[in-house]
Biotite code that builds the C-alpha atoms (Angstrom):
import biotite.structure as struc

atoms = struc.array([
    struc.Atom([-13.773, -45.159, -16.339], chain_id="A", res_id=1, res_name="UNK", atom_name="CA", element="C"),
    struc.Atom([-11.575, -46.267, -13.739], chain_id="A", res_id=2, res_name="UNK", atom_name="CA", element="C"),
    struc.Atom([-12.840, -45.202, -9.663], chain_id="A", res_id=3, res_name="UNK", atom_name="CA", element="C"),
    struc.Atom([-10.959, -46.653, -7.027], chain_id="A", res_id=4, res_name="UNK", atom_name="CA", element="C"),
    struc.Atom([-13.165, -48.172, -4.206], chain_id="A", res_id=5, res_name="UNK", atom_name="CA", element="C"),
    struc.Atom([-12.902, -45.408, -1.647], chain_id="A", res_id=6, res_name="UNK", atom_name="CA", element="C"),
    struc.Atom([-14.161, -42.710, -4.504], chain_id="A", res_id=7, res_name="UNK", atom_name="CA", element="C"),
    struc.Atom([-17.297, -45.165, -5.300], chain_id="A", res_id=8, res_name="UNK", atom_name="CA", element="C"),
    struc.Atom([-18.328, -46.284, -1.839], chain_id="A", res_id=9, res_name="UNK", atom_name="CA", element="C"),
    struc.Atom([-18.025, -42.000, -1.282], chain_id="A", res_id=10, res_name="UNK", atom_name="CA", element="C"),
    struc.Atom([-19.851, -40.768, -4.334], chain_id="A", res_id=11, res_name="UNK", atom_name="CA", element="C"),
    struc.Atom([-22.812, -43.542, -3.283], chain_id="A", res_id=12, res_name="UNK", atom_name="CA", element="C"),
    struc.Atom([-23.007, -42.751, 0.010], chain_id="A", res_id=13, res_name="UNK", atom_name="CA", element="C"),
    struc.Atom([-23.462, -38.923, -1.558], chain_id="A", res_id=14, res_name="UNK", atom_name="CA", element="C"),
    struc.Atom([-26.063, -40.521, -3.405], chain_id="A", res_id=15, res_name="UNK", atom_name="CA", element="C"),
    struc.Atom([-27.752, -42.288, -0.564], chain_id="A", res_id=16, res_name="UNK", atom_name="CA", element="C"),
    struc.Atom([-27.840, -38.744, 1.523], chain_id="A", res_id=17, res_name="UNK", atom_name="CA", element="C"),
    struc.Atom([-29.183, -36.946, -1.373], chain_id="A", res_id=18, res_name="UNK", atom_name="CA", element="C"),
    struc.Atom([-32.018, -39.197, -1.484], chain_id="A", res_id=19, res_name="UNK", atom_name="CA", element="C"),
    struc.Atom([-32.903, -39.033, 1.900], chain_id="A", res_id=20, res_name="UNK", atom_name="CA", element="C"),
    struc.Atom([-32.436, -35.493, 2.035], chain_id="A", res_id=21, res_name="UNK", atom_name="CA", element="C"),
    struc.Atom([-35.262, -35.537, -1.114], chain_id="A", res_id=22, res_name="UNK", atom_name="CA", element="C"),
    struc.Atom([-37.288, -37.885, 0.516], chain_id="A", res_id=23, res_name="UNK", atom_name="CA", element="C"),
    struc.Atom([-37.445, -36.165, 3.703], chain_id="A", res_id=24, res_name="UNK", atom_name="CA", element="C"),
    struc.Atom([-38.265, -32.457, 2.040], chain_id="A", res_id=25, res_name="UNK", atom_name="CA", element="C"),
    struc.Atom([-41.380, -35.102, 0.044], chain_id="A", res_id=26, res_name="UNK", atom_name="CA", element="C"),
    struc.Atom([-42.602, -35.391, 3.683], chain_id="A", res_id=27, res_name="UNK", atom_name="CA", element="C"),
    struc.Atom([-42.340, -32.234, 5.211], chain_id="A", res_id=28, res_name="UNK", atom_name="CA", element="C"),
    struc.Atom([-44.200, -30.562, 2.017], chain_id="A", res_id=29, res_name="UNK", atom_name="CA", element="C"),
    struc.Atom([-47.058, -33.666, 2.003], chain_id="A", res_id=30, res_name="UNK", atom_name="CA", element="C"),
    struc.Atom([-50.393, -31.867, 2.717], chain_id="A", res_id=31, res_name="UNK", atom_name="CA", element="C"),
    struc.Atom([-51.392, -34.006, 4.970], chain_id="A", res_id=32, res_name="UNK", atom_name="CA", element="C"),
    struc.Atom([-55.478, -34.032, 4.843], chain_id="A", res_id=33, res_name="UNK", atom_name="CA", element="C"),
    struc.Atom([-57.517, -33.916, 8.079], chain_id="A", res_id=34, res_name="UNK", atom_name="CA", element="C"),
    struc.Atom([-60.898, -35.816, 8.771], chain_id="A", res_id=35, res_name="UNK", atom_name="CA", element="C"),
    struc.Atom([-63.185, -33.976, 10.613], chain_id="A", res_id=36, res_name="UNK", atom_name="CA", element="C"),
    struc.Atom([-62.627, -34.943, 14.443], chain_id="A", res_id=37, res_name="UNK", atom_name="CA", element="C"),
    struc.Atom([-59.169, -35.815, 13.808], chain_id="A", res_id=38, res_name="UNK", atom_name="CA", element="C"),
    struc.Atom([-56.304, -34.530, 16.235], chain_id="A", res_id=39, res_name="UNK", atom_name="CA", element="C"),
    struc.Atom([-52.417, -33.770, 15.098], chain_id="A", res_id=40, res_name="UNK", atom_name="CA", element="C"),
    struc.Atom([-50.609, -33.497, 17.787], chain_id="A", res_id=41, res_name="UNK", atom_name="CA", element="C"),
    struc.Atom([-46.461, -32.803, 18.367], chain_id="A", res_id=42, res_name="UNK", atom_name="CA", element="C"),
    struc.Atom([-44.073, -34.230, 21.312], chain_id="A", res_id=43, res_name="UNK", atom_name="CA", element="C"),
    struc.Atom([-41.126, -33.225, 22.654], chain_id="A", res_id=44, res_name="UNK", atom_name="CA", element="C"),
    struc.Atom([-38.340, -35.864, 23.003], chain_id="A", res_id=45, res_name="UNK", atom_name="CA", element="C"),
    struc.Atom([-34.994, -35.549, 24.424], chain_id="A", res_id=46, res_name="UNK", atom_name="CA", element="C"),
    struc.Atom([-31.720, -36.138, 22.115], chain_id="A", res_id=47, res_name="UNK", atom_name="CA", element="C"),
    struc.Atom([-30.612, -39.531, 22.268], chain_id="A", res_id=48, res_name="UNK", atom_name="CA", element="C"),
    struc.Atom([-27.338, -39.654, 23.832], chain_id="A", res_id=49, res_name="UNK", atom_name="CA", element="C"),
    struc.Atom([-25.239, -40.290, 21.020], chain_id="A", res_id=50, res_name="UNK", atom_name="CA", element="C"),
    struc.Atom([-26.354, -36.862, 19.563], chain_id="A", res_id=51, res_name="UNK", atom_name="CA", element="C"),
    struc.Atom([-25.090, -35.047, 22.115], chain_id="A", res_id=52, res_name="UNK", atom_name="CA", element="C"),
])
């Protein structure tokens, strides 16, 4: 099987989204267990600037 460079370095960086992309769903569906006492709380942070 014969890939030239730009069609490997493509299909891993695929590979490398699709596994962040897997591990991030893994995190949002976590149950995440709470201790009596304990606190979640969320923040609201502004975009950096590159994302804008």
């Amino acid at each position: 099987m014969a890939h030239t460079s730009g069609n490997a370095q493509e299909k891993s960086y695929e590979e490398l989204l699709e596994s962040l992309r897997i591990g991030a769903e893994d995190m949002l569906s976590a149950q995440i267990p709470f201790e009596p006492g304990a606190q979640m709380t969320t923040i609201e942070i502004p975009d950096p600037d590159w994302a804008a």
